[in-house]
C-alpha positions as CSV (number, residue, x, y, z in Angstrom):
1,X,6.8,-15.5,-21.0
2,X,5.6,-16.0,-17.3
3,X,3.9,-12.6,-15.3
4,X,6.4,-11.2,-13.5
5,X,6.4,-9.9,-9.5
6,X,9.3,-8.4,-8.8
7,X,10.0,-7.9,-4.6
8,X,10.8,-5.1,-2.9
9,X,14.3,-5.6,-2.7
10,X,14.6,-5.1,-6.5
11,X,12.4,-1.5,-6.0
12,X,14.7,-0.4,-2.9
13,X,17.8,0.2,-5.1
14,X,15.7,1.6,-7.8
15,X,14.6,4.1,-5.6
16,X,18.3,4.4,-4.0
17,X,21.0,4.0,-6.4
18,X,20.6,6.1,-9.9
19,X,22.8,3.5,-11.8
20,X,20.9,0.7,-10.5
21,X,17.8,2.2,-12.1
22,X,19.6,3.2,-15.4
23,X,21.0,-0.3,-15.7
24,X,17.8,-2.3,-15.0
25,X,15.3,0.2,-16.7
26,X,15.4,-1.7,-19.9
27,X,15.0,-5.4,-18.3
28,X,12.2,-4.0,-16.4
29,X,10.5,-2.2,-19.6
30,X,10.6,-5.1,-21.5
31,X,8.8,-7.2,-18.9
32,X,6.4,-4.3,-18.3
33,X,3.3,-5.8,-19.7
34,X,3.5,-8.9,-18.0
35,X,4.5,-7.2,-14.7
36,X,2.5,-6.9,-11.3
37,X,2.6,-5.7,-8.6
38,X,2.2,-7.3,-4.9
39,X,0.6,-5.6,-1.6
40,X,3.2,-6.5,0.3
41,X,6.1,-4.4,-1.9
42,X,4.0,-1.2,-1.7
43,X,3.6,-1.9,2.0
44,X,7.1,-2.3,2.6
45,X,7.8,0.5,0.5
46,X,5.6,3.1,2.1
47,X,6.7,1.9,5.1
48,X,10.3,3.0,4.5
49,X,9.7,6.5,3.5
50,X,10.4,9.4,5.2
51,X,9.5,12.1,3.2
52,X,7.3,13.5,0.9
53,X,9.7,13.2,-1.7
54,X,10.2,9.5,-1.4
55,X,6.5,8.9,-0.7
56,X,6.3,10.0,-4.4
57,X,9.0,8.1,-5.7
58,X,7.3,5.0,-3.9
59,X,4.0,5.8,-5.8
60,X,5.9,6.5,-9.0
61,X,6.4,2.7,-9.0
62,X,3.5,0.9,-7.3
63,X,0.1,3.6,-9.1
64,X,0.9,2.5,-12.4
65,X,-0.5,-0.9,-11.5
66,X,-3.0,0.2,-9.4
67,X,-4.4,2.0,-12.5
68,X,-4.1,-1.1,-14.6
69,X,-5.6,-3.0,-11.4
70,X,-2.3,-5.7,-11.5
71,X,-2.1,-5.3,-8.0
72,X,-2.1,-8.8,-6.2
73,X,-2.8,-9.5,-2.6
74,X,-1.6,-12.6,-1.3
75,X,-4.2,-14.4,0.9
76,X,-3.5,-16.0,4.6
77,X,-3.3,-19.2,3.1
78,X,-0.3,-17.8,0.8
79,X,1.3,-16.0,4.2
80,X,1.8,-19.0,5.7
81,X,3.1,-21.6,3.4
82,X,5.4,-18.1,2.4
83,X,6.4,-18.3,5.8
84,X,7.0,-22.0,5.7
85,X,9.0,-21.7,2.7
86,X,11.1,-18.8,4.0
87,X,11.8,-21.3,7.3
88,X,12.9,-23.8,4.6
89,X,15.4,-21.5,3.2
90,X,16.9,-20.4,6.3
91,X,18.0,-23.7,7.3
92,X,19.3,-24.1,4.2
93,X,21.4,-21.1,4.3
94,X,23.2,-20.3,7.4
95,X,23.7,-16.8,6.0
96,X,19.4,-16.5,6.3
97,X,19.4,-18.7,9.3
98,X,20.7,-15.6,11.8
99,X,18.9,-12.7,10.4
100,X,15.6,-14.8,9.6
101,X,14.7,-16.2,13.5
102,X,12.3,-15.1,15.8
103,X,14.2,-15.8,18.7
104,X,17.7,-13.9,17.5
């Protein structure tokens, strides 16, 4: 099996929706040791908290790998072909195409 980086939008409804977290608990144990962790997810995810409560929860997830060090940081180089991929999609999907633009 692959390492595994899961994005923040998989640790948002952990944090949010209690059967969300019950029901993916075991996928995510199972790919534990093969898991890490990106900058960019904790990032996002301390940037959404608002209280002390879910500044915890959002460490609960992202120190584990810190302490392991599987903590990757993309480089510039990796920001922008992400970015150039992510333009890719959008015209691909008109769904992505609206939320996704500068300009909007």
């Amino acid at each position: 099996m692959s390492a595994l980086l899961f994005d923040t939008s998989v640790y948002i409804p952990i944090l949010r929706d209690e059967n969300f977290a019950r029901e993916f608990r075991p996928r995510y144990l199972r790919g534990l040791p093969l898991t890490y962790c990106s900058s960019v997810v904790v990032e996002e995810l301390l940037a959404g908290v608002r209280t002390l409560r879910h500044r915890r929860q959002a460490a609960a997830l992202y120190e584990p790998f810190e302490r392991v060090r599987r903590i990757i940081t993309p480089s510039h180089r990796i920001w922008k072909e992400t970015g150039t991929v992510v333009a890719t999609i959008a015209d691909q999907a008109p769904r992505l195409r609206d939320s996704s633009r500068v300009d909007s």
